[in-house]
C-alpha positions, 0 to 999 in steps of 0.5 A: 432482365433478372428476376426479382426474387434474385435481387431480393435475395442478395439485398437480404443476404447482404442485410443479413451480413451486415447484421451479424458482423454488428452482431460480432462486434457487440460481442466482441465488445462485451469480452473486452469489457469483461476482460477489461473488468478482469484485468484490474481485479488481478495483479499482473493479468495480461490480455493477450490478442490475436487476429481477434481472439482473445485471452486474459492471462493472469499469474500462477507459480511453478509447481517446481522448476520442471512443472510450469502452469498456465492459467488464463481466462477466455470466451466460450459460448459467449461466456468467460471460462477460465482455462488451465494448462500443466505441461512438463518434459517428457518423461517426468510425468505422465500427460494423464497427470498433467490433465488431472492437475489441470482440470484440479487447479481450473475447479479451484479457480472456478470457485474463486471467480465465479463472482466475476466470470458470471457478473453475479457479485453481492451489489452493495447494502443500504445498512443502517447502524447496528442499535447497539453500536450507536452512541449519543455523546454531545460534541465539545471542542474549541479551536477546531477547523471546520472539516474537524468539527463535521468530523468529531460530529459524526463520531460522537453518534458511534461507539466505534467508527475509523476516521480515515483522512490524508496525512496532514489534515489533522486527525489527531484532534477530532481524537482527543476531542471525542475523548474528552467529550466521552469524559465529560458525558462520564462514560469514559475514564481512560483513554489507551492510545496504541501509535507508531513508536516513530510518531508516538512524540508528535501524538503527546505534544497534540494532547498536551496542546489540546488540553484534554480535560485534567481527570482523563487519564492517557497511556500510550503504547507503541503499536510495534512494542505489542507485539515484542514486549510481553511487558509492554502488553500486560501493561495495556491489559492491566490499564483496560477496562469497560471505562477505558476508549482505545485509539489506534493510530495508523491502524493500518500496521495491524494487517495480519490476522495470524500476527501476534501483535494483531492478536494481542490488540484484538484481546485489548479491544475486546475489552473496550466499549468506545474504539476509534480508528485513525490512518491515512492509508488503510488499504496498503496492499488489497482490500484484506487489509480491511478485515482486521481493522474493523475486526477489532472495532466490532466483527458485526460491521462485515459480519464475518467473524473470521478471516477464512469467510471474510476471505472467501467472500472478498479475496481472489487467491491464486498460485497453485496453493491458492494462497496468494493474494492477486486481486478481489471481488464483491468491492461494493459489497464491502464498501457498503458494509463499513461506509456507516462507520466510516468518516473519510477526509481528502485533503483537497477538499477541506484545505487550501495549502500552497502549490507543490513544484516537483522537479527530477535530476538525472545523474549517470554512475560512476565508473566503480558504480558501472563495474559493479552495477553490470557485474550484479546485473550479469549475475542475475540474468545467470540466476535466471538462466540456473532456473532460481527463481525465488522471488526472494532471489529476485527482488534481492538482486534488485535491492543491491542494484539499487545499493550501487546506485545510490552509491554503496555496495555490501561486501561480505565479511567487509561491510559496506563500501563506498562507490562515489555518487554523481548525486552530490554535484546534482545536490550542490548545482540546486544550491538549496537555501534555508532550511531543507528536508532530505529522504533516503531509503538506506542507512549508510546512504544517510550518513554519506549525506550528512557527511557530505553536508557536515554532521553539525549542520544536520538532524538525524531521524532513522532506526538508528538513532530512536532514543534521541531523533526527536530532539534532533527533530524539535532542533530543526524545527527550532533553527538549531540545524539547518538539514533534516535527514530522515530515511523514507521508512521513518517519513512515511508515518507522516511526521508532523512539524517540518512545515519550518522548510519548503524544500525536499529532496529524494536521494532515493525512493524505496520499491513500494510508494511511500513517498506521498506520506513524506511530503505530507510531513511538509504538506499541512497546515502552518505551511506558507510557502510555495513547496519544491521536491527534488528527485535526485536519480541515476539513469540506471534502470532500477531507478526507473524501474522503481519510478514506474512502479509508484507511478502505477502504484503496484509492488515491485515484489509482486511484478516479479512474482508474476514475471516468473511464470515467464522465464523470457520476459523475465530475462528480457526485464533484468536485461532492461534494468 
C-alpha cells in the first residue's frame, strides 16, 4: 500500500500545476490586452505570435537604404517593454554603432510611450467652464428644429463653443441665429464668416433665407483665400473688432499650426470676443487636428498654449526622426478638457430620413486598359526591387494604376489619353431615370462622363469651372439639367440642395474616405425618396485596394508608409494590386 504522504504529494503537485498553468493564462491574457490596447493607438502596428509568445511590432523608416530599424513592443517581467533593432551589411558600420543607435531610438520611444506601456495616462477631467468664457445671451429663433433649437441654447451660454454635427442636419442656422440673438442683446455688431470657398454660395443663401436682423452686418471670406490672398487677409483684419463674432466653417481645414493660413486666422481670432465653430469632420487624420481649432477659440480650454506640449502630451511620434504622427495617447484627458465647449449632433438621432440602398458594379478592363495596367504595375514592383522607396514614389504609382482604371493614362509631353472604360455599359444597363448626381475623383474622368451623357444635359461642379458651378449647380436644382457632375473633392464639403435626385453613382472613389460627406449633399432634410448609390468599379486591384482602406477608415498614404519598413510585404502588396 503506498504511503500516504506519497499520494499527498502528487495531489499537491498536481493542484500546483493546475495553478500556474491558470496563472499563465491570466498573464497571458493581460499582454494581449495590452497589445491589443497598443494595437489601435498606432497605425500600422502588427502583432506578431509564435508557440505563445508575443510581439507588437509597429512602423519605423530607414535611417537610409543600407540601414534598416526594427522597433516592436514585447512582455518583460510581465511588463510591456518596447525594443529596437538597427542592423545593416557588414562592413558599412561598426555593430557598436548599430548598438548605440538602438539603444538612442529605444530611449526616445520609452519617452513617447511610457503613458501606455505603464497604464498610467491622465484620466479624464470634470472641469467646468472657465468665468471668463461664459456668456448669458437670451436664444432668439423662429423655424427652427428641435435638435437646432437644444443647439443655439447651449451656445448662447458661451463666448466660444464648436458645434460639431454630421453634414446635412443643419448647422448653419443654429449659426445665424447665435449671431442674430448676440445683435439684438447689443454685444455684437459684425459678423466674419471664414467658409470653404466651394461652399461659400450655399452659407449666403442660409443667411438670406434666414433673415438675420437688417443692422448686423456680414462678410465672408473663403477660408483657402487667407492664406493666398494678402488682399483678402487685410481685408478680414480691417473688418475685425472686439464687436465683431467669427464663424469658422468647416474648421477642420485649418489643421497645421506652421500653416500661413492657420496663422493669419488665429491673428484674427485673436482679435474677436464671441468664435464659434462649425464641421462635420473635425478629427480628419489624428486627434492633432484638435489643437488648432480650439486654439483659435481660446488656448485656455486644453491649457496648452503651443503645439510642441500639446504634442508631448497627446501625440505618439515615430520614425527614426520622431516626427511622424502614427497614433495617440491620453484620449479621454483630451475629451474631457474640450466636451464643456463642445455641442455635438449625429444625424440618426435627430432626423428620421429616408433609407439608403448601396448597390456595387463590377466591370473588367479594357484590353489597352490591361497593357497598360500591368506594364505600370511591372514598373513598380521594379521600384521596389531598385530599393526606391519613397512614399511619395509609391503612392504615385498607386494614383496612375487608378488613372488607367478609370480609363486614362498621362503620357508626358502628350497630355492624357483615352483607354476606353467598361464603366459606361455598366452605366447604360442601370438605366437610371430622372435626375441623377454623378462623383468622380479626376477631372478628365469628369469630362469622358458628360461627354458620354451629352454636355447639354449635365451641371459641371469641379476646380475648373468655380466662377460659374453654382449656377450650373441652381440649374440642376431647378430641372434645367438632368446630370450633376461633381468631382469627389468638390463633394466632400457637404454641398447642400441635391435633395431634387435620389440617385448617386461613384465612377471612382479617392484613397481617403471622402465618400460619407458626398451622400450627405442628397442625405438631409427635403429628401423624400428612397436613396440609391451606385459604385461603379473594375475588378482591378486598386480599386479594391481602395475599398478596403475606406472600409477600415486608414489612409492609403499611411499603409504604405508602414509597408516600407518590409520590402517583402511590400512586394507581395504591389503583387496583389
Amino acid at each position: 500500500m503506498m504511503p500516504l504522504f506519497i499520494i499527498f504529494w502528487g495531489y499537491f503537485r498536481l493542484y500546483l500545476r493546475n495553478q500556474l498553468s491558470l496563472l499563465l493564462i491570466d498573464l497571458n491574457k493581460r499582454q494581449v490586452m495590452s497589445f491589443w490596447i497598443l494595437q489601435n493607438r498606432i497605425k500600422g502596428s502588427v502583432l506578431w505570435e509564435h508557440y505563445g509568445f508575443q510581439r507588437l511590432y509597429f512602423p519605423t523608416r530607414h535611417i537610409n537604404k543600407k540601414i534598416t530599424v526594427k522597433s516592436w513592443f514585447e512582455a518583460v517581467n510581465d511588463e510591456i517593454d518596447v525594443q529596437v533593432k538597427v542592423s545593416c551589411p557588414s562592413g558599412y558600420m561598426s555593430g557598436a554603432w548599430c548598438r548605440n543607435e538602438a539603444a538612442r531610438i529605444r530611449t526616445l520611444y520609452r519617452e513617447q510611450y511610457q503613458e501606455l506601456m505603464q497604464d498610467c495616462e491622465i484620466p479624464a477631467s470634470h472641469r467646468t467652464v472657465l468665468s471668463s468664457l461664459k456668456d448669458d445671451t437670451f436664444p432668439t429663433h423662429s423655424g427652427s428644429m428641435q435638435h437646432q433649437a437644444k443647439a443655439l441654447s447651449f451656445l448662447c451660454t458661451l463666448k466660444v463653443a464648436a458645434l460639431f454635427g454630421d453634414s446635412g442636419i443643419g448647422k448653419t442656422k443654429p449659426a445665424i441665429d447665435l449671431a442674430n440673438s448676440r445683435y439684438l442683446y447689443g454685444k455684437i455688431s459684425k459678423v466674419l464668416v471664414l467658409c470653404s470657398c466651394i461652399t461659400m454660395d450655399d452659407f449666403k443663401q442660409q443667411i438670406k433665407k434666414w433673415q438675420p436682423h437688417p443692422g448686423l452686418q456680414w462678410k465672408m471670406i473663403g477660408i483657402e483665400s487667407i492664406g493666398k490672398s494678402n488682399d483678402r487677409f487685410y481685408e478680414g483684419l480691417t473688418f475685425t473688432d472686439r464687436d465683431t463674432m467669427i464663424i469658422i466653417d468647416k474648421s477642420h481645414l485649418i489643421k497645421s499650426p506652421d500653416a500661413l493660413r492657420s496663422i493669419r486666422i488665429q491673428q484674427l481670432c485673436n482679435k474677436c470676443t464671441y468664435k464659434l465653430l462649425l464641421s462635420a469632420t473635425p478629427v480628419t487624420e489624428n486627434p492633432g487636428n484638435l489643437y488648432m481649432q480650439y486654439a483659435m477659440l481660446d488656448y485656455r480650454i486644453t491649457g496648452y498654449s503651443n503645439w510642441e506640449k500639446f504634442a508631448r502630451q497627446f501625440i505618439l511620434f515615430g520614425g527614426t526622426d520622431m516626427k511622424e504622427i502614427i497614433g495617440y495617447k491620453n484620449l479621454n484627458y483630451l475629451a474631457s478638457l474640450i466636451a464643456p465647449y463642445t455641442y455635438q449632433i449625429k444625424k440618426e438621432d435627430c432626423l428620421t430620413l429616408p433609407s439608403k440602398t448601396f448597390c456595387s458594379r463590377i466591370c473588367g478592363l479594357t484590353d489597352r486598359q490591361n497593357f497598360y495596367y500591368q506594364e505600370k504595375k511591372e514598373e513598380l514592383l521594379d521600384t521596389i526591387n531598385r530599393d526606391e522607396l519613397a512614399p511619395e514614389t509609391i503612392m504615385s504609382y498607386l494614383t496612375q494604376l487608378q488613372q488607367i482604371a478609370c480609363g486614362f493614362r498621362h503620357v508626358r509631353g502628350c497630355g492624357y489619353q483615352y483607354l476606353g472604360s467598361l464603366k459606361f455599359p455598366l452605366l447604360e444597363d442601370l438605366r437610371l431615370d430622372g435626375q441623377v448626381i454623378f462623383f468622380c475623383k479626376y477631372l478628365f474622368e469628369a469630362d469622358m462622363l458628360m461627354q458620354q451623357l451629352g454636355k447639354e444635359h449635365c451641371a459641371c461642379f469641379t476646380g475648373l469651372n468655380k466662377k460659374y458651378r453654382n449656377q450650373e449647380k441652381q440649374l440642376f436644382m431647378n430641372g434645367g439639367k438632368r446630370y450633376f457632375v461633381a468631382t469627389t473633392g468638390s463633394g466632400a464639403c457637404g454641398l447642400d440642395g441635391l435633395t431634387v435626385s435620389n440617385k448617386m453613382v461613384f465612377l471612382s472613389k479617392p484613397f481617403r474616405n471622402l465618400i460619407t460627406p458626398c451622400i450627405s449633399s442628397m442625405d438631409r432634410p427635403g429628401q423624400t425618396r428612397q436613396m440609391f448609390i451606385y459604385d461603379l468599379r473594375t475588378n482591378a486591384g486598386i480599386d479594391r485596394l481602395i475599398d478596403k482602406n475606406i472600409g477600415r477608415k486608414q489612409g492609403l498614404e499611411q499603409q504604405v508608409r508602414t509597408l516600407l519598413s518590409d520590402k517583402t510585404k511590400l512586394r507581395q502588396y504591389a503583387k496583389a494590386l
